[in-house]
C-alpha positions as CSV (number, residue, x, y, z in Angstrom):
1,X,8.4,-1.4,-26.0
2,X,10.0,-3.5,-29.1
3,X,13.0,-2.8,-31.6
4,X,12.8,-5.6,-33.9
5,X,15.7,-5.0,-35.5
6,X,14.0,-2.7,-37.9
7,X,11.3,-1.1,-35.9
8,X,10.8,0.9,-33.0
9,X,7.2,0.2,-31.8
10,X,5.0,-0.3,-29.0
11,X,3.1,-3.1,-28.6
12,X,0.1,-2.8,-29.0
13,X,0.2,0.3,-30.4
14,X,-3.6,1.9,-29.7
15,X,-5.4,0.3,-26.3
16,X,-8.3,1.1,-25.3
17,X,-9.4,1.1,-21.2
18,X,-11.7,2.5,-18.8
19,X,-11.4,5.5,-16.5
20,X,-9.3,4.1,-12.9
21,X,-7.4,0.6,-15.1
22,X,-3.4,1.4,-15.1
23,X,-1.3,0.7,-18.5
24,X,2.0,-1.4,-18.0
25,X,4.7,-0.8,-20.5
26,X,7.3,-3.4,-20.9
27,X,11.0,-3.0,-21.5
28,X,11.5,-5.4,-24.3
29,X,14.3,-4.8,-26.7
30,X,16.1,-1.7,-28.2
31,X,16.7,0.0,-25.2
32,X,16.4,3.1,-23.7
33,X,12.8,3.6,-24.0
34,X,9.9,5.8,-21.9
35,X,6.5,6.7,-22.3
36,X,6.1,10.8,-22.9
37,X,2.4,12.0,-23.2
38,X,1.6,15.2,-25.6
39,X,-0.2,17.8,-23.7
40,X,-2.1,19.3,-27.0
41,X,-3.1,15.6,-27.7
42,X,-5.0,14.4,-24.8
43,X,-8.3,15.4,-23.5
44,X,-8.8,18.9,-22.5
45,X,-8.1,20.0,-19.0
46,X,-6.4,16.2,-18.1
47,X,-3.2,16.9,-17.9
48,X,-3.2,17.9,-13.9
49,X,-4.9,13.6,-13.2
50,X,-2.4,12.7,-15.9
51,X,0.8,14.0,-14.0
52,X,-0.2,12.8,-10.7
53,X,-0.8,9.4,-11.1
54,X,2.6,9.5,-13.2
55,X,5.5,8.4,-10.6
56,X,9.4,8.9,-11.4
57,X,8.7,11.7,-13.8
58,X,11.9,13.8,-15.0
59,X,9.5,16.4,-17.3
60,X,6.2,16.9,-17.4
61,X,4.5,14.3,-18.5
62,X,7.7,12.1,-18.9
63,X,8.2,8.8,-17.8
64,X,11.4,7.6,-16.5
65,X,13.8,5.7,-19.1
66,X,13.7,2.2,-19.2
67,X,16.9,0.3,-20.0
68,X,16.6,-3.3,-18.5
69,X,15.1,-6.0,-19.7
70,X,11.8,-6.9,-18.3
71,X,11.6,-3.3,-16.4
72,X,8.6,-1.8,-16.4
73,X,6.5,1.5,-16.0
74,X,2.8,2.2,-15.2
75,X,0.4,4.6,-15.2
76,X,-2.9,4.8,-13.3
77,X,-5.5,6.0,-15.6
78,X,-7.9,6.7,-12.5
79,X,-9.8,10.0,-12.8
80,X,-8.7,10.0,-16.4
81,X,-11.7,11.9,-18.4
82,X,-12.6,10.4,-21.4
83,X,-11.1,10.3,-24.8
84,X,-7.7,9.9,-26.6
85,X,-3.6,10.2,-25.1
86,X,-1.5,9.7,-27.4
87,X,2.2,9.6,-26.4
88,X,5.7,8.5,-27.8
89,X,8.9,7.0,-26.4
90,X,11.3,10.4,-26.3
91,X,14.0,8.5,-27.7
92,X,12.8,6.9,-30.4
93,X,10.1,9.7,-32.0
94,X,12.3,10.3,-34.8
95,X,11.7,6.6,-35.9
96,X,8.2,6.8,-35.0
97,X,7.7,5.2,-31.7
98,X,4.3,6.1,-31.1
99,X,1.2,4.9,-29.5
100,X,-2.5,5.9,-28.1
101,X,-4.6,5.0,-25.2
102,X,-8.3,5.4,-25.6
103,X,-10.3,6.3,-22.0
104,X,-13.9,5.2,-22.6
């Protein structure tokens, strides 16, 4: 989770894992930032596996807000069916803070 001064962005911006790793996101720079998942972009039926192995969630889907330095957010991916999530930091969409996660 990176502003660059010119760019909002997460880095790396597409992953790809297997079902049961976890994803870390990093606070970087350019705080607040979260992780928010779209529930019409991720693999049919996953959303119930998705939200319970997301902790500190405000929404549906939505991670906590991240403001310090160095803080961090993770997400087990266990029981995850295969395919693509994409998702987006809530504050930043508007400048395009977006990213994927591929589940082989």
């Amino acid at each position: 989770m990176v502003f660059d001064g010119s760019n909002y962005r997460f880095e790396p911006a597409n992953i790809t894992i297997r079902p049961g790793d976890g994803v870390r996101w990093t606070m970087v720079s350019g705080a607040p930032h979260n992780v928010t998942f779209w529930a019409d972009s991720i693999p049919a039926d996953a959303q119930p596996s998705l939200e319970a192995n997301m902790t500190r969630t405000t929404l549906p889907m939505y991670g906590p807000l991240l403001s310090q330095a160095n803080e961090t957010y993770t997400v087990s991916f266990a029981n995850a069916k295969a395919g693509v999530y994409k998702y987006y930091c809530a504050p930043h969409l508007a400048l395009g803070m977006k990213a994927q996660i591929t589940v082989q």
